[in-house]
N, CA, C and O of each residue as an XYZ file, in Angstrom:
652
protein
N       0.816     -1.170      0.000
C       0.000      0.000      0.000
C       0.871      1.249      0.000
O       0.822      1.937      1.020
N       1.629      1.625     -0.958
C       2.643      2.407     -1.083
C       1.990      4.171     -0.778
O       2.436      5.000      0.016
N       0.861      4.295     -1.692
C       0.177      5.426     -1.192
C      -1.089      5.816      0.131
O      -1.963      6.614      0.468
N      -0.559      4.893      0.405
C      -1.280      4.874      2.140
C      -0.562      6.308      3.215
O       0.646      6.477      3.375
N      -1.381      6.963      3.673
C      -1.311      7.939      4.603
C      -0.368      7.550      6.000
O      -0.769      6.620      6.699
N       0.813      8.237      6.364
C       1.119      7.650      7.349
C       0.033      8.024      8.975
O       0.309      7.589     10.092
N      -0.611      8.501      8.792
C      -2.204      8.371      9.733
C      -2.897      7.153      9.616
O      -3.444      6.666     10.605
N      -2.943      6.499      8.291
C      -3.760      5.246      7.816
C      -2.703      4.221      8.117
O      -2.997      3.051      7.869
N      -1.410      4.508      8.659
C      -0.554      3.388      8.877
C      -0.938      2.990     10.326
O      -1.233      1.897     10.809
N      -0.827      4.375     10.924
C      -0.606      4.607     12.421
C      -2.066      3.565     13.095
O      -2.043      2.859     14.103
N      -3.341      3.813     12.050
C      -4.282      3.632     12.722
C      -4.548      1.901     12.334
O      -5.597      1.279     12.501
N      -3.462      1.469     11.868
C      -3.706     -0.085     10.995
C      -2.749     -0.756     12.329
O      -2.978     -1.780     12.971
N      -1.891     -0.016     12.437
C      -0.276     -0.568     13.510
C      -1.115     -0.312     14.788
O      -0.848     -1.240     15.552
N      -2.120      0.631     15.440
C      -1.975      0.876     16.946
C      -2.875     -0.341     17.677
O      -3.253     -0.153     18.833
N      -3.112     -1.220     17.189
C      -3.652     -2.759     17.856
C      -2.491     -3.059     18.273
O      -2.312     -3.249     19.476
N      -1.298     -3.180     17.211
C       0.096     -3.531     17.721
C       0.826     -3.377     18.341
O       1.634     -4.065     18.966
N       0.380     -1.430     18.105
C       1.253     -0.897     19.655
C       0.935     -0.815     20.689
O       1.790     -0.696     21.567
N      -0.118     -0.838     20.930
C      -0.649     -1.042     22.101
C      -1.603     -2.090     22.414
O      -2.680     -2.222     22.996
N      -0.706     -2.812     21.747
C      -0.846     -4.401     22.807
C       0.075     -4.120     24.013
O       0.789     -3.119     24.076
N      -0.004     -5.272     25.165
C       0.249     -5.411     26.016
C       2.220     -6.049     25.990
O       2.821     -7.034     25.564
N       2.528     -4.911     26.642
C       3.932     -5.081     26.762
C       5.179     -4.860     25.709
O       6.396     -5.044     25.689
N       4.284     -4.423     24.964
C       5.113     -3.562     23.203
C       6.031     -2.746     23.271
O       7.166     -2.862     22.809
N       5.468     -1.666     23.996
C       5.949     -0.988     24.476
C       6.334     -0.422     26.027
O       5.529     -0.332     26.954
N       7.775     -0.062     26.072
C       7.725      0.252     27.662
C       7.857      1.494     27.811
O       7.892      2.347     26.924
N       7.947      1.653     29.106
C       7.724      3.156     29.549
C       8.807      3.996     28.810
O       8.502      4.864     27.992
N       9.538      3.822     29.001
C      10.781      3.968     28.896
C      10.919      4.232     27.282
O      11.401      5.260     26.808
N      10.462      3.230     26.591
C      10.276      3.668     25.283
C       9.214      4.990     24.699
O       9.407      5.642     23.673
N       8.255      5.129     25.513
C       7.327      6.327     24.890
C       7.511      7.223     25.234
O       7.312      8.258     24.597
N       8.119      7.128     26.768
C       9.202      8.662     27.238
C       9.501      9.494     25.693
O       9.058     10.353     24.931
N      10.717      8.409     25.928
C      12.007      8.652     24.350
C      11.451      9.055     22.971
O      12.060      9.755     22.162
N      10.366      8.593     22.816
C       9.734      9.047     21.359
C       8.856     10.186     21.635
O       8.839     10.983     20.697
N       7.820     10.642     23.042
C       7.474     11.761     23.450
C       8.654     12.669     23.329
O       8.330     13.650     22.659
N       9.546     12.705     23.609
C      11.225     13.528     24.089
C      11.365     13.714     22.674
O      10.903     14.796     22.312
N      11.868     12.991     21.726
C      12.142     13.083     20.979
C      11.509     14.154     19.415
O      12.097     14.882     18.615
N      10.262     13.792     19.566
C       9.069     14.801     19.309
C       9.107     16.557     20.064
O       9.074     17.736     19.711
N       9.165     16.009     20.863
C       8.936     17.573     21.683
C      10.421     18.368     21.220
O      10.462     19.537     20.834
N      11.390     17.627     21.328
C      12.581     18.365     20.780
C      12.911     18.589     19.255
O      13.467     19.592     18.806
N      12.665     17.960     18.835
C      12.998     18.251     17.227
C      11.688     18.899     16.807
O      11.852     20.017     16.318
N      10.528     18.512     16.868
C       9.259     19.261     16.534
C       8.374     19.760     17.401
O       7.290     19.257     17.699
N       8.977     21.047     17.923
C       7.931     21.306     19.265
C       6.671     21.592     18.540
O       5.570     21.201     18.926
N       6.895     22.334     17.406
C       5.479     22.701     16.914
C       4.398     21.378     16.660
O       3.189     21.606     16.607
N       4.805     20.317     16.545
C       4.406     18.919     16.799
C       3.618     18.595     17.986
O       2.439     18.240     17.973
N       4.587     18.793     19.324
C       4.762     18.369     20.569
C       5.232     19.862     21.495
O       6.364     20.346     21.517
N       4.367     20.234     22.004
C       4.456     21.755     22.758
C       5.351     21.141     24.500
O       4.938     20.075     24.956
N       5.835     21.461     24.834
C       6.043     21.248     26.262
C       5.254     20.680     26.974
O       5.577     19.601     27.472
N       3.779     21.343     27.266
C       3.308     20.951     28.150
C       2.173     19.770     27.591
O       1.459     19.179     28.401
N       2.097     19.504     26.122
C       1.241     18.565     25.287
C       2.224     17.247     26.053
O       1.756     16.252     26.606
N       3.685     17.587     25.889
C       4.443     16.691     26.493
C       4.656     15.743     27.593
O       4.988     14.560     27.506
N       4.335     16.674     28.990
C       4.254     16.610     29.979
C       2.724     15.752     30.331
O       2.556     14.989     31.282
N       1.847     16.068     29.429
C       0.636     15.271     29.587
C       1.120     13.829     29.307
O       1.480     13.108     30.238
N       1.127     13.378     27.924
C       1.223     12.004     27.050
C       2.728     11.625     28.566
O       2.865     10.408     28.688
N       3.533     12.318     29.389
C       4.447     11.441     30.148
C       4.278     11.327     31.271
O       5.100     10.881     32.071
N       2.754     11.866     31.605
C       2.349     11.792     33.209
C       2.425     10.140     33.955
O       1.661      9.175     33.949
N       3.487     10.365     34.438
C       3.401      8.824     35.119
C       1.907      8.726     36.017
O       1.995      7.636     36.583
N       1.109      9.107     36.252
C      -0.423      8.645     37.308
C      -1.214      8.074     36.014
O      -1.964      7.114     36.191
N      -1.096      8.542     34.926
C      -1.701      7.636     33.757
C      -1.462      6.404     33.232
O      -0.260      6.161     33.120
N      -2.555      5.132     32.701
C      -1.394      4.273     32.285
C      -0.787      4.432     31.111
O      -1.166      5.336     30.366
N      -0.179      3.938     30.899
C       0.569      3.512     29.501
C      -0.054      3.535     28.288
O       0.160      4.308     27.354
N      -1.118      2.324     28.387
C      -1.666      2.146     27.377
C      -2.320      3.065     27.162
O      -2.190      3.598     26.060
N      -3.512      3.747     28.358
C      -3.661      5.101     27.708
C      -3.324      5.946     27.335
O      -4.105      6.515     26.572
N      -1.923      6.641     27.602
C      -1.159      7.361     27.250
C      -0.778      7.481     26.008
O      -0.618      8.539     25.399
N      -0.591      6.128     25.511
C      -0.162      5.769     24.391
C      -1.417      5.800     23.162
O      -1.220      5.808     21.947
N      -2.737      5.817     23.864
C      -4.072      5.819     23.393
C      -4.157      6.976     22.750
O      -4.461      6.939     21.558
N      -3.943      8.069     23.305
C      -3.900      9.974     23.472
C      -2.709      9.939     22.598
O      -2.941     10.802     21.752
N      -1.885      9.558     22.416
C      -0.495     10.123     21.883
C      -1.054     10.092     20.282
O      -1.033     10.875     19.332
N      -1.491      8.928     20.506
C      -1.678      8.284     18.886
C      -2.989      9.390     18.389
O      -3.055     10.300     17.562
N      -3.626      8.986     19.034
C      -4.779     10.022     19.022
C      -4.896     11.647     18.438
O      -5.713     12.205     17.706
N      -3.648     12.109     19.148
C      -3.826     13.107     19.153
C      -2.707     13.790     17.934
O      -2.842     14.817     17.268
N      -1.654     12.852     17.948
C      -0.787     12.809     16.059
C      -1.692     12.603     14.821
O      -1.388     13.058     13.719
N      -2.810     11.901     15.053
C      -3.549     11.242     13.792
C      -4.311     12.762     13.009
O      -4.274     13.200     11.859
N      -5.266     13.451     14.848
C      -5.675     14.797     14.767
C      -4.588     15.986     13.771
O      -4.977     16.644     12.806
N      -3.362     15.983     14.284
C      -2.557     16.779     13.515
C      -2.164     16.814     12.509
O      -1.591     17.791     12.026
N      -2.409     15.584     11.856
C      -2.075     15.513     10.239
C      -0.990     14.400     10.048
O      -0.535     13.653     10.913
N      -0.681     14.462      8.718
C       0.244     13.223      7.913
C       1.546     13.334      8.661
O       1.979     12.349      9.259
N       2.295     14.660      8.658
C       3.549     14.915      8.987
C       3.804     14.769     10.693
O       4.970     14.533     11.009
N       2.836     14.889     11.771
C       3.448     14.073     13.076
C       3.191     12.581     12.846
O       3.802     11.738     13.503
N       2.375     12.284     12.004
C       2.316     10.848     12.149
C       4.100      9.723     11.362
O       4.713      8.675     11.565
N       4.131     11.263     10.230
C       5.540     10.136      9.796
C       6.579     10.600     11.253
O       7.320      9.725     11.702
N       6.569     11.584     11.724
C       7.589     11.793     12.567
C       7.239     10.976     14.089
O       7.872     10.978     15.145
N       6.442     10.552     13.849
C       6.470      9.340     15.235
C       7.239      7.789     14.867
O       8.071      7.109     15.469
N       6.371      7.599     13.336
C       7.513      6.611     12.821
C       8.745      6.472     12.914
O       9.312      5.438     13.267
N       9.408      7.802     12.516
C      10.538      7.869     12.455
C      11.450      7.907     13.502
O      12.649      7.663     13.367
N      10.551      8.401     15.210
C      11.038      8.406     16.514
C      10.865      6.773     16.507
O      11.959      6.219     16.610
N       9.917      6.000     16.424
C       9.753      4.686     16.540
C      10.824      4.169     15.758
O      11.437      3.292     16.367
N      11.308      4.436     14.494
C      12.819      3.682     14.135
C      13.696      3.745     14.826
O      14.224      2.728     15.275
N      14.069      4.842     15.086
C      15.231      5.500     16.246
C      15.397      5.144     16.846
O      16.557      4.730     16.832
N      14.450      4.749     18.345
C      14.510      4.089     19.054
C      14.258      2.668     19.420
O      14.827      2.017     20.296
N      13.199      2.247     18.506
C      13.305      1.122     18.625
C      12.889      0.120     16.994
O      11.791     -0.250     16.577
N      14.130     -0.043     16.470
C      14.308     -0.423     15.251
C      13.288     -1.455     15.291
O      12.149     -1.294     14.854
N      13.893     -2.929     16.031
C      13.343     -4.123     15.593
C      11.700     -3.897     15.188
O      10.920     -3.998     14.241
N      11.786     -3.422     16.963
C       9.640     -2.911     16.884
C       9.003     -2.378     15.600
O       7.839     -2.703     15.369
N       9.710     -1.529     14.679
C       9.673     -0.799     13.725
C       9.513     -1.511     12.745
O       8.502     -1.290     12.078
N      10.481     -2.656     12.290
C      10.389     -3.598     11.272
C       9.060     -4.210     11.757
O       8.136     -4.113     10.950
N       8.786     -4.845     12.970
C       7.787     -5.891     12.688
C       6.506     -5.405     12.606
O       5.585     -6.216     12.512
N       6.231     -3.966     12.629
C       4.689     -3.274     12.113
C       4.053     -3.762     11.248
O       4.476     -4.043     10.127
N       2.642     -3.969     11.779
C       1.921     -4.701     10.513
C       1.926     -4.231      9.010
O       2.079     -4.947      8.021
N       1.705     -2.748      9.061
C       1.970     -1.953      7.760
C       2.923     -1.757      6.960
O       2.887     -1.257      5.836
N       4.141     -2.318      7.786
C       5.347     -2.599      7.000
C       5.337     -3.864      6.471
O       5.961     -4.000      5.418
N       4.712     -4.956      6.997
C       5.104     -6.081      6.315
C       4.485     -6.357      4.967
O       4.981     -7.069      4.093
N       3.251     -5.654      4.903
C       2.599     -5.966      3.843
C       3.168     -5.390      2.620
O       2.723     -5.408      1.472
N       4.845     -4.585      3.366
C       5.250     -4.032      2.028
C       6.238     -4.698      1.523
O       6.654     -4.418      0.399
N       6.910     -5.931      2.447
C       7.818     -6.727      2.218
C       7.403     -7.396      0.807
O       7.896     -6.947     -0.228
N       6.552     -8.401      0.776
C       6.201     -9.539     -0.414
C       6.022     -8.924     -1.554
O       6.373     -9.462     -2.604
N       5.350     -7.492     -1.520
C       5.093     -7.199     -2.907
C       6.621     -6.376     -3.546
O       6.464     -5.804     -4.625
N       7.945     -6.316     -2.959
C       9.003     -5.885     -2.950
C       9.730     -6.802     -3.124
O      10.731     -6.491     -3.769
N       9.639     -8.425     -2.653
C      10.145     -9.538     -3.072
C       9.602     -9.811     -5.062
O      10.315     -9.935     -6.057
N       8.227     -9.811     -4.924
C       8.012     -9.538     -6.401
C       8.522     -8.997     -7.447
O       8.886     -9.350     -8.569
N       8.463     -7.983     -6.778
C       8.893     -6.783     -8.246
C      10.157     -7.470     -8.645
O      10.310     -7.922     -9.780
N      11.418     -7.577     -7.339
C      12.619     -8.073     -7.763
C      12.947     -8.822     -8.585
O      13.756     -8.771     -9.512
N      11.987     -9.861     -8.055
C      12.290    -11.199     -8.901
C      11.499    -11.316     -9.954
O      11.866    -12.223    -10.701
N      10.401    -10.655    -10.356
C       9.825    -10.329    -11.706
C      10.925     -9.566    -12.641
O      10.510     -9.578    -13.800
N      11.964     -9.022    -12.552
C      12.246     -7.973    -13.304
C      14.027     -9.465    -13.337
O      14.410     -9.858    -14.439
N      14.434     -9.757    -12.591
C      15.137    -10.750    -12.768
C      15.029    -11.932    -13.983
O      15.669    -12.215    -14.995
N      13.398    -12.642    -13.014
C      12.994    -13.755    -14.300
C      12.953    -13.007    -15.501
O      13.255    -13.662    -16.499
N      12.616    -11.625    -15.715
C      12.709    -11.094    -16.632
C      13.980    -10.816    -18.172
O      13.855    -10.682    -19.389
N      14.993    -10.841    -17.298
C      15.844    -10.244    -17.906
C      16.679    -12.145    -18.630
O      17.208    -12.626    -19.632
N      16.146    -12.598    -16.910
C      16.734    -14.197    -17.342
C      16.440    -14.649    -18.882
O      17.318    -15.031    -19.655
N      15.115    -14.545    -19.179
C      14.202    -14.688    -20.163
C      14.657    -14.535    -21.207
O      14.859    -15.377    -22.082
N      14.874    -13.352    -21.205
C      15.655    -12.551    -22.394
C      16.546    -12.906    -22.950
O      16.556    -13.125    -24.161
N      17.830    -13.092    -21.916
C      19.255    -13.204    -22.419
C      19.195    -15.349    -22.425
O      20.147    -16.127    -22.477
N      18.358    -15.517    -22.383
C      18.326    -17.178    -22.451
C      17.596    -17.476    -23.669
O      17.868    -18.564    -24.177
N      16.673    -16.710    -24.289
C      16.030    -16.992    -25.641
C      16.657    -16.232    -26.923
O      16.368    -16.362    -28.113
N      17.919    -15.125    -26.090
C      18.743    -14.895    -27.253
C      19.750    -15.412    -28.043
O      20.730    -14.921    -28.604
N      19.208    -16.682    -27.943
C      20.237    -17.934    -28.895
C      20.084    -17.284    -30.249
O      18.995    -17.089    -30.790
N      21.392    -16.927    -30.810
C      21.697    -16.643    -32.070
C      21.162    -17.464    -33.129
O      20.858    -17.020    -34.236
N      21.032    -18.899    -32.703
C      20.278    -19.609    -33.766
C      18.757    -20.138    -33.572
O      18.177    -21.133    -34.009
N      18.304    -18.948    -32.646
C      16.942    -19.053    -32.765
C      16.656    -17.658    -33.456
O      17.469    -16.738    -33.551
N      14.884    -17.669    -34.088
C      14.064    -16.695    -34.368
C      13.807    -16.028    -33.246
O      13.000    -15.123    -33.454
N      14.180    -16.108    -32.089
C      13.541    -15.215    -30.944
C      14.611    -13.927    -30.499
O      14.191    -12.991    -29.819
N      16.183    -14.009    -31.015
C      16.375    -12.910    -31.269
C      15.982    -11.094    -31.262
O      16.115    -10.140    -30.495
N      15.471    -11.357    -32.541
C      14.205    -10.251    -32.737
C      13.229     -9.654    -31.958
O      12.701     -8.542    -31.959
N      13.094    -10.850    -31.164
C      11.682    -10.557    -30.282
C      12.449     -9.978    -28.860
O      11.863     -9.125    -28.193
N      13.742    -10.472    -28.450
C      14.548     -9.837    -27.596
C      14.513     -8.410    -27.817
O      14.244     -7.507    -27.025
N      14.891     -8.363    -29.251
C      15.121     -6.665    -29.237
C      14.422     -6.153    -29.503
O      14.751     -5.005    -29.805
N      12.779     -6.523    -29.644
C      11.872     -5.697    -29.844
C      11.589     -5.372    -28.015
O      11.417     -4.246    -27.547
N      11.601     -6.588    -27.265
C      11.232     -6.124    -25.551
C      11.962     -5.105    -25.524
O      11.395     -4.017    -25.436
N      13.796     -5.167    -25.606
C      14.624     -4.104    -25.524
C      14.835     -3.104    -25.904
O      15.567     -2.259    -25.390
N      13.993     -3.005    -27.246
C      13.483     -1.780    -27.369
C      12.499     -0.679    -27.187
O      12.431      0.513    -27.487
N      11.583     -1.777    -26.422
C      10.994     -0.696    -24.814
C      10.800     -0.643    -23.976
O       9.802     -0.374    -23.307
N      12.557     -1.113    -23.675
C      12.512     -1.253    -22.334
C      13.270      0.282    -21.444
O      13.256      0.541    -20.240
N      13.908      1.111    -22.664
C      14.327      2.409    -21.975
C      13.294      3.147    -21.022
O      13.604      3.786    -20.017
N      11.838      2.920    -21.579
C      10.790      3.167    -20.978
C      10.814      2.570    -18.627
O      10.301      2.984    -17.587
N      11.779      1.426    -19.078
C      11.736      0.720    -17.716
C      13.082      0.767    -17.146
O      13.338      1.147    -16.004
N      14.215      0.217    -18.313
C      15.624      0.115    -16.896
C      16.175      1.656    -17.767
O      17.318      1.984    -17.448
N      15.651      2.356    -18.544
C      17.043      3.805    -19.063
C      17.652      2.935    -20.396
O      18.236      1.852    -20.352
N      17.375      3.639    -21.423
C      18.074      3.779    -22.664
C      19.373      2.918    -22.333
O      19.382      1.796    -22.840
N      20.576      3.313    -21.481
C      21.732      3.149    -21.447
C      21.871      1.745    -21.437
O      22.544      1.090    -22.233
N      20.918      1.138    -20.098
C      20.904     -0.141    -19.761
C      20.760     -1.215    -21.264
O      21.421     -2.162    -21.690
N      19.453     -0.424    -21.775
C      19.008     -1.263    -22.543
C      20.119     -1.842    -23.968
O      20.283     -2.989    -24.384
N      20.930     -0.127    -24.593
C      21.806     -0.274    -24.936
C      22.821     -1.596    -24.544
O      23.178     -2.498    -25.301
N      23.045     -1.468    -23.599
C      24.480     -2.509    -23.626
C      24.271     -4.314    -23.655
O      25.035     -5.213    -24.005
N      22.775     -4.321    -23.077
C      21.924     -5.271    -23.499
C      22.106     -5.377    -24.821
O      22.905     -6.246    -25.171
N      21.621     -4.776    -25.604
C      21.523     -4.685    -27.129
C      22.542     -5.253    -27.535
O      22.495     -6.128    -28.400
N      23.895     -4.753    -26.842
C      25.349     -4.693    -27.848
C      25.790     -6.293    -27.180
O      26.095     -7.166    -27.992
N      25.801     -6.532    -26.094
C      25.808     -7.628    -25.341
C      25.162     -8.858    -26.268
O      25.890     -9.752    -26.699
N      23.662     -8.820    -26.545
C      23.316     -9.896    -27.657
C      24.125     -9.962    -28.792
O      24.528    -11.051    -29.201
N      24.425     -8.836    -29.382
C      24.695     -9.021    -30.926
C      25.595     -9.388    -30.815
O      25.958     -9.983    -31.830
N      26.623     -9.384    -29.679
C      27.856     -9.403    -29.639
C      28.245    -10.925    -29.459
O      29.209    -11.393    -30.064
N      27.252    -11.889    -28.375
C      27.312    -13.372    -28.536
C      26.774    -14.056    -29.328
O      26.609    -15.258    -29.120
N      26.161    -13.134    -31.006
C      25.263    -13.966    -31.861
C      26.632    -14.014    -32.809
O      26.912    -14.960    -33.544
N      27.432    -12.804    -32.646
C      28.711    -12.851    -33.678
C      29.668    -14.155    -33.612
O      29.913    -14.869    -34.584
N      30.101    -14.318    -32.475
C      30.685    -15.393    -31.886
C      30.389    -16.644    -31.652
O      31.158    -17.582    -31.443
N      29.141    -16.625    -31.699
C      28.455    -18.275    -32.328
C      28.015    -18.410    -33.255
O      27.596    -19.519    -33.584
């Protein structure tokens, strides 16, 4: 979900984060702190002092925090992410909203791989499929850059000479 809102992330991930024991105190301190200092206009002092009132719990705290970033728009919500990398990487990777971006990123890779495999394996000089190589490769500047495609190009002709 590449054009997903980081608000629409926040509100897909906060089952996760606030599950039980996700996060510790200690950790929402650091990402409150962290907020309040780099973006006070984000995080005012005393907005601060609320979301770190130790007589509150946690989870609520953490209820309000989220809450109240989602209220402010796209840009505290990426900058909580980004306190959440900071401090706590692993937690960061295993977000639900991140994973769903893993597999379709394994794809692309290996689509554009089998791809190329394809290519340079049906460009047997003593086949008719040749042609059909350099017709893909010739629109493919559209996908890897002219340049790429070029040396591709010169690369075939160059092992059809030699066999």
């Amino acid at each position: 979900m590449p054009d997903q809102s980081y608000c629409d992330r926040l509100q897909q991930d906060m089952a996760f984060l606030t599950s039980n024991g996700r996060l510790s105190e200690q950790l929402v301190d650091r990402i409150i702190l962290q907020l309040n200092r780099v973006y006070p206009q984000i995080l005012t002092n005393k907005e601060a002092e609320k979301f770190r009132n130790p007589k509150a719990s946690l989870h609520g705290r953490l209820l309000s925090l989220i809450a109240y970033l989602q209220k402010k728009g796209d840009k505290p919500c990426q900058e909580f992410y980004r306190a959440l990398q900071i401090n706590a990487e692993q937690l960061y990777n295993n977000l639900p909203s991140r994973k769903i971006l893993r597999p379709t990123f394994f794809l692309a890779c290996f689509s554009v791989a089998a791809g190329l495999a394809f290519v340079m394996y049906y460009s047997n000089p003593e086949s008719k499929i040749l042609g059909g190589a350099r017709r893909v490769l010739g629109f493919s500047p559209i996908i890897i850059g002219r340049h790429v495609a070029n040396i591709c190009m010169l690369y075939m002709e160059d092992s059809a000479r030699e066999q």
